[in-house]
C-alpha positions as CSV (number, residue, x, y, z in Angstrom):
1,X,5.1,31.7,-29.2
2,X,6.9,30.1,-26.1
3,X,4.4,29.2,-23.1
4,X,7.5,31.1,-20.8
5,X,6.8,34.0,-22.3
6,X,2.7,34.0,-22.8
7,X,1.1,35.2,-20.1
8,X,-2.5,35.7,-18.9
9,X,-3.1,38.8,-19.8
10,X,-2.2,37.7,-23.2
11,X,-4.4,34.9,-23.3
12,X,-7.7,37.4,-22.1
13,X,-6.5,40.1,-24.6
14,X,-6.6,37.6,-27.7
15,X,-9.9,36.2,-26.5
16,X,-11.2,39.4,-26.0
17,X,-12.6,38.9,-22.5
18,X,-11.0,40.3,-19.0
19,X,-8.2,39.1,-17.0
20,X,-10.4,38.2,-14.0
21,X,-12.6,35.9,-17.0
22,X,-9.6,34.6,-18.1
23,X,-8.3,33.5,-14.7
24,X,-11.5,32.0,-13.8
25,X,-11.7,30.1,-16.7
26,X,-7.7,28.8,-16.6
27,X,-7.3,28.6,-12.8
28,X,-10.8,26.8,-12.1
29,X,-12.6,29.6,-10.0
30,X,-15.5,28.4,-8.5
31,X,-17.4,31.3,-10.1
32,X,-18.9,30.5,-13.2
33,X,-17.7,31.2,-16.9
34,X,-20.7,31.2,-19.9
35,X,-19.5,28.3,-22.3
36,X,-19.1,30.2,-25.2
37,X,-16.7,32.9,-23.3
38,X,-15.2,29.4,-21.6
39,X,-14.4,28.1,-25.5
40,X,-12.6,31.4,-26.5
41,X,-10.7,31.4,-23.6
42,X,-9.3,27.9,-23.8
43,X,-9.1,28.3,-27.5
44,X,-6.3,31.0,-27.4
45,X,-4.5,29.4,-24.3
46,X,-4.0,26.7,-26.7
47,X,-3.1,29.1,-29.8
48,X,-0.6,30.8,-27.5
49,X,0.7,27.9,-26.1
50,X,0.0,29.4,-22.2
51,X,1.1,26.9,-19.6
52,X,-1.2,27.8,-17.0
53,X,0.6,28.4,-13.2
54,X,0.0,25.3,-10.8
55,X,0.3,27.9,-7.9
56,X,-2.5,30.4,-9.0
57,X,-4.7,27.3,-9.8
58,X,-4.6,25.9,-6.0
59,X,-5.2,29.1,-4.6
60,X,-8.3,29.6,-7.2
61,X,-9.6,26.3,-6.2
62,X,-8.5,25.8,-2.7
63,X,-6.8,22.3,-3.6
64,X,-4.8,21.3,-6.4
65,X,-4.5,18.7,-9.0
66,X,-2.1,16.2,-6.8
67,X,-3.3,13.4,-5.0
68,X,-0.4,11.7,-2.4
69,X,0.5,8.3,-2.3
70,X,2.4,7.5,0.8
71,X,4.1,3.6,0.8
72,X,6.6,2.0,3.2
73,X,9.4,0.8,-0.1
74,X,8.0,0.8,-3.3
75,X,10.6,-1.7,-4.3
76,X,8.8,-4.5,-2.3
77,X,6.1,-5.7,-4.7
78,X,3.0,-5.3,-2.2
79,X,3.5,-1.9,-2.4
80,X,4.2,-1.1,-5.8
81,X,1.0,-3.7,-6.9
82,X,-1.1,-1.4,-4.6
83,X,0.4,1.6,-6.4
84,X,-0.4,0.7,-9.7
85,X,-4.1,0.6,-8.9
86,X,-4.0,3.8,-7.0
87,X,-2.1,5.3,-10.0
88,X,-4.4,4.0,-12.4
89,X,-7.5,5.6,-11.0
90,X,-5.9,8.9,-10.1
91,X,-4.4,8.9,-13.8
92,X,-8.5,8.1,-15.1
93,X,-9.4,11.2,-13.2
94,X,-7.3,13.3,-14.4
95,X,-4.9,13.8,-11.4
96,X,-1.1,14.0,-10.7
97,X,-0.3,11.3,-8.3
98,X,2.7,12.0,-6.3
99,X,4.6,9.1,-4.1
100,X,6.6,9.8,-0.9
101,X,8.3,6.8,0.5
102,X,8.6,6.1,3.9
103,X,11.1,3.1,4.7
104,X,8.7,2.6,7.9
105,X,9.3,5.7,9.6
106,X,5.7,6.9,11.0
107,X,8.1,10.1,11.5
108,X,8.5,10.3,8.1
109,X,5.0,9.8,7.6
110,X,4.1,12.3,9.0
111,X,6.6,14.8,7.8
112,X,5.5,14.1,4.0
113,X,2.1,14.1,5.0
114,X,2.1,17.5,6.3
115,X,4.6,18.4,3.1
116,X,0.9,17.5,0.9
117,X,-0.9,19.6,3.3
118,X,1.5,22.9,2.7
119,X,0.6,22.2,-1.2
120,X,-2.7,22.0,-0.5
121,X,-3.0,17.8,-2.4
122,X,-6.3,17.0,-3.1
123,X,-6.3,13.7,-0.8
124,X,-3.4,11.1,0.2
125,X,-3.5,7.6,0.0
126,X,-1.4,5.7,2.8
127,X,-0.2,2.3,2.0
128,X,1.5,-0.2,4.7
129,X,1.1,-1.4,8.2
130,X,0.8,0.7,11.3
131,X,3.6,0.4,14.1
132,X,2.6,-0.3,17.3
133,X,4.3,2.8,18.7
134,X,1.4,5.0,20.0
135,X,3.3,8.1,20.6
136,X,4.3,7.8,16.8
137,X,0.8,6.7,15.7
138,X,-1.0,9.8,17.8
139,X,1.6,12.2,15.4
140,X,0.0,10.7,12.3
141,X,-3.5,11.2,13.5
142,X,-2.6,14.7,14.4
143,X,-1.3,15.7,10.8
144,X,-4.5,13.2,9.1
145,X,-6.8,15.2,11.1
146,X,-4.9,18.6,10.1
147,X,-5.5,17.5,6.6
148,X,-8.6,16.7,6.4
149,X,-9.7,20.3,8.4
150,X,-8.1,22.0,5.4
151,X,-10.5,20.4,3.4
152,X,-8.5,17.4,1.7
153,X,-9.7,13.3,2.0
154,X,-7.3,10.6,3.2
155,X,-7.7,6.7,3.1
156,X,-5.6,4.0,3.7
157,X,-4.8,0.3,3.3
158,X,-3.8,-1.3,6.3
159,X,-5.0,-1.7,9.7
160,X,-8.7,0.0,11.0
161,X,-7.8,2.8,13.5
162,X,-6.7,6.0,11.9
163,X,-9.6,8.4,11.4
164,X,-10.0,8.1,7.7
165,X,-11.6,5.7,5.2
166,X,-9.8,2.4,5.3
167,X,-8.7,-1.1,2.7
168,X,-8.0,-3.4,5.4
169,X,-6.9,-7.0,4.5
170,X,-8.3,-9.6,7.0
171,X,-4.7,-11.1,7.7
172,X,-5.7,-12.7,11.0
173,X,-8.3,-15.3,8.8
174,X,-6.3,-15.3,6.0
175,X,-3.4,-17.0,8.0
176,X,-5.8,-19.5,10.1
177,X,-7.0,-20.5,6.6
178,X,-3.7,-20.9,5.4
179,X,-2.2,-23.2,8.5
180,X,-6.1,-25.5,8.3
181,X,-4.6,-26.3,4.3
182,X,-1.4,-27.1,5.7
183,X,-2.4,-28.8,8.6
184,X,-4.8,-30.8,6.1
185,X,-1.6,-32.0,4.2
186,X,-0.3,-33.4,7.2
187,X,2.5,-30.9,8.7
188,X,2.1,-30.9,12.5
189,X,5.5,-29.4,13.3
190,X,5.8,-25.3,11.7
191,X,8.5,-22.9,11.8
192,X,7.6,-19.3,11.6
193,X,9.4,-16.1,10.4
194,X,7.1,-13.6,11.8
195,X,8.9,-10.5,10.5
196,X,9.2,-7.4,13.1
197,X,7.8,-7.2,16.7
198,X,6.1,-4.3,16.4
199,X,4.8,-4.1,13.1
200,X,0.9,-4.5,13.0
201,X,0.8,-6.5,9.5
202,X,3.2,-9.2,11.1
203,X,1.5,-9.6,14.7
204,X,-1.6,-10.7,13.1
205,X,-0.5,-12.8,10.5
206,X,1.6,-14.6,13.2
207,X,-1.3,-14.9,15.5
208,X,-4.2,-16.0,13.4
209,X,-1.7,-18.9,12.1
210,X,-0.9,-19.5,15.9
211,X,-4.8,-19.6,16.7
212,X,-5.1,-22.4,14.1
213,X,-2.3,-24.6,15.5
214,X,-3.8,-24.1,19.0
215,X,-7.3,-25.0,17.5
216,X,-6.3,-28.1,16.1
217,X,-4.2,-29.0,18.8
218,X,-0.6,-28.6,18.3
219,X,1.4,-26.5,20.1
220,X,4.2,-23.9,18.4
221,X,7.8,-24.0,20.0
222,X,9.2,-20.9,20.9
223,X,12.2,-21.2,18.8
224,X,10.5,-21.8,16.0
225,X,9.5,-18.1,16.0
226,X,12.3,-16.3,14.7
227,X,11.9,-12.2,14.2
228,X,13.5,-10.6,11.0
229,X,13.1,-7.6,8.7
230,X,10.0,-7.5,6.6
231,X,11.9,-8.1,3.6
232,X,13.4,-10.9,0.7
233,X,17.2,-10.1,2.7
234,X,15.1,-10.5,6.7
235,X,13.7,-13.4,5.2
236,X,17.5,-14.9,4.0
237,X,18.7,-14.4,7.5
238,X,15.6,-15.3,9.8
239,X,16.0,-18.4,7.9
240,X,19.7,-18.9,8.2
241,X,19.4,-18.5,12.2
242,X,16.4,-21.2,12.4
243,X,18.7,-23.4,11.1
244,X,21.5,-22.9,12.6
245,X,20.0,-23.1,16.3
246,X,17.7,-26.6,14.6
247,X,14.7,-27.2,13.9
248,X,12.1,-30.0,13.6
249,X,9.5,-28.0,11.2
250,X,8.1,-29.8,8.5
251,X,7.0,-26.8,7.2
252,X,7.7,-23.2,7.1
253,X,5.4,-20.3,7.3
254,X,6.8,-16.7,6.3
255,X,4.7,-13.7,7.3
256,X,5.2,-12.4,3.7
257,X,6.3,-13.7,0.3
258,X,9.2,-11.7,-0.2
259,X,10.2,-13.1,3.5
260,X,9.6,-16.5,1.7
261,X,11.2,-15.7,-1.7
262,X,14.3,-15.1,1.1
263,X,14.5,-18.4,2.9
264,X,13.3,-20.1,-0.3
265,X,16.8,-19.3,-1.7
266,X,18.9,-19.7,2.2
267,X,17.7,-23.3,1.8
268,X,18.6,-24.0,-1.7
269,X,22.2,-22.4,-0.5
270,X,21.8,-25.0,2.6
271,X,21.2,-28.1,0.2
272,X,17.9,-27.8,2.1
273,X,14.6,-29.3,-0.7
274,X,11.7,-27.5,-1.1
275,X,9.1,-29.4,-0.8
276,X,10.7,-32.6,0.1
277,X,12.7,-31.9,3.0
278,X,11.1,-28.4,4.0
279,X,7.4,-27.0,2.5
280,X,7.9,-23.3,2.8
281,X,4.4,-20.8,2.1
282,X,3.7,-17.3,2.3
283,X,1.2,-14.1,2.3
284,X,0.3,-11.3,-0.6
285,X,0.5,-13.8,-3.6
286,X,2.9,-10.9,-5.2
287,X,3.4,-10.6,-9.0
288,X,7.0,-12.0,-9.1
289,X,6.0,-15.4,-7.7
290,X,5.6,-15.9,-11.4
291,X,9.4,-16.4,-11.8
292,X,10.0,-18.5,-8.2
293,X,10.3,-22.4,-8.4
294,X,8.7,-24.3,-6.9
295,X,5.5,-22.1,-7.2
296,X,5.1,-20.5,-3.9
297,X,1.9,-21.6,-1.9
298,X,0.4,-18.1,-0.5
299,X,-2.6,-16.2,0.4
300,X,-3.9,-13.8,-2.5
301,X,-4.6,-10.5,-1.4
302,X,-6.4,-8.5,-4.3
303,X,-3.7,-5.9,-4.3
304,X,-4.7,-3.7,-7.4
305,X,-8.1,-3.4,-7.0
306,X,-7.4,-2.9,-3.0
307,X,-5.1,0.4,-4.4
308,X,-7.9,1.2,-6.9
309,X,-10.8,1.3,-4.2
310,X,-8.8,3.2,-1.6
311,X,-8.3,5.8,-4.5
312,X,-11.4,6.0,-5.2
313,X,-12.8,6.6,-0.9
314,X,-10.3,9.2,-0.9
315,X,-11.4,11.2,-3.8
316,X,-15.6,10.8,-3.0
317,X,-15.7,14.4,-2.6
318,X,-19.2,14.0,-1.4
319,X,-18.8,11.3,1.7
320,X,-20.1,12.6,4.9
321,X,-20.5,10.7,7.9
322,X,-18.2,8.0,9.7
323,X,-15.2,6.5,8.2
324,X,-15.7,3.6,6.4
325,X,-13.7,0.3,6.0
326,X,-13.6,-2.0,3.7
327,X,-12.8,-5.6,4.3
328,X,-10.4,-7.8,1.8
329,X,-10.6,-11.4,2.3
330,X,-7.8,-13.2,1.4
331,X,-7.5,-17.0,-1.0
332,X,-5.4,-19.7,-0.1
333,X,-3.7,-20.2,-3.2
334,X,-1.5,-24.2,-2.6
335,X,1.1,-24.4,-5.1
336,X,4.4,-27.2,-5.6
337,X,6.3,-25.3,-2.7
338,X,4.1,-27.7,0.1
339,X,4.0,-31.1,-0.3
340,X,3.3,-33.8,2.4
341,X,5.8,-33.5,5.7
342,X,8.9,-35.0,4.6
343,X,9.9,-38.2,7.5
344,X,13.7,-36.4,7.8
């Protein structure tokens, strides 16, 4: 028999129980169901092929089977390595994960976020850095905060400072770290491609770097900060301006890899060498590196298992109390794209 045509009441005739049994058992009621009378039930849903109704389930269990996942472009590798391990633990609990992209827009954001609420999602996972707009930030609190009152659990991976359970990668240390290995290799003059203004990620990348230069002394010019999309294409042309206004860098620091993966290739269309006239490193240690030459020196960030334990926050049914965060450290991985300051 089709599952369009079976319905309920066929399934509770054939297993001899009532409709309301039937729909407790199918649709998840919190009432409870004997086993035996559970069995028959599920035994002739599967006879008749029924295809139980998503709709009557949510409403039977006050939430439904789908878990959000909210991410700025799942093209960019970050996100789509954080994916994966939210995916993967949402798949091992037997849950639907469905993924709203957001291109940056905390508007957005919040627009998709409140589209999970209407459907009732059991929890949303929100991936990417916060702007620094507050107006645009206070929306997103407004709609976590709805969300959460209607009984569903939110975390995130970025920044501390929304009010829900957070994956926050310590980018400020990570980037000191990084500079001290360069600065060890002998570079005292850096470029930087700090990626946007206002985005969160960026700013602190760009300032625990900066905080290592001024600890060891040496001072950043103010051209050698240049602003750009957070993306392989910003990366191209942030690159292209440095060198068209000069520069005296001996090495090049790019907020992100696929910012570095961008000026990588600007310079090899320049003539530009990589290491031996410009070392060039990144941030995120992304899975593509793989194909890149030279190997790209970077900061690993755990992204999988930052997905998977963000994932897991959201759907601890059972967490009362204060929002927790959970701090990543990143590993400064030195690869053949940093060598010893070329004497051009």
């Amino acid at each position: 028999m089709s599952s369009s045509y079976v319905t309920l009441e066929q399934v509770a005739q054939h297993a001899g129980v009532s409709l309301a049994t039937a729909s407790r058992v199918i649709n998840g009621s919190t009432r409870q169901v004997s086993q035996r009378l559970s069995e028959k039930v599920n035994a002739s849903a599967e006879e008749l092929g029924y295809l139980a109704n998503a709709s009557a389930q949510t409403l039977a269990r006050n939430s439904s089977s789908l878990v959000g996942l909210l991410v700025h472009d799942i093209a960019d590798p970050y996100f789509s390595s954080i994916a994966r391990g939210v995916t993967r633990y949402t798949e091992e609990q037997g849950l639907v994960t469905v993924l709203g992209t957001t291109y940056r827009s905390a508007q957005k954001e919040s627009t998709i976020l409140a589209a999970l609420r209407a459907h009732r999602a059991k929890a949303v996972v929100l991936v990417g850095s916060r702007s620094t707009d507050e107006e645009s930030n206070a929306r997103l609190v407004r709609e976590i905060e709805a969300f959460q009152q209607q009984g569903g659990r939110v975390a995130c991976v970025s920044q501390p400072g929304l009010p829900a359970d957070t994956v926050s990668p310590d980018n400020h240390t990570g980037a000191a770290e990084l500079a001290r290995h360069l600065i060890a290799l002998g570079h005292r003059r850096f470029a930087i491609l700090a990626g946007p203004t206002n985005l969160s990620t960026a700013r602190e990348r760009l300032d625990g770097f900066h905080s290592a230069l001024s600890a060891a002394g040496l001072e950043l010019e103010h051209h050698n900060i240049v602003h750009g999309d957070f993306t392989r294409d910003g990366g191209f042309e942030s690159t292209q301006r440095l060198m068209r206004l000069g520069t005296d860098a001996t090495c090049l620091f790019a907020v992100n890899d696929v910012m570095a993966t961008g000026a990588m290739a600007a310079l090899r269309e320049s003539g530009i060498g990589v290491p031996e006239e410009l070392s060039v490193a990144g941030f995120d240690d992304i899975p593509t590196l793989r194909d890149l030459a030279p190997a790209l020196t970077t900061v690993r960030l755990p992204l999988e298992q930052m997905g998977e334990r963000a994932a897991q926050m959201a759907l601890e049914s059972d967490h009362e109390g204060e929002d927790r965060t959970v701090n990543v450290q990143g590993e400064v991985l030195m690869r053949e794209s940093t060598g010893k300051p070329s004497t051009r």
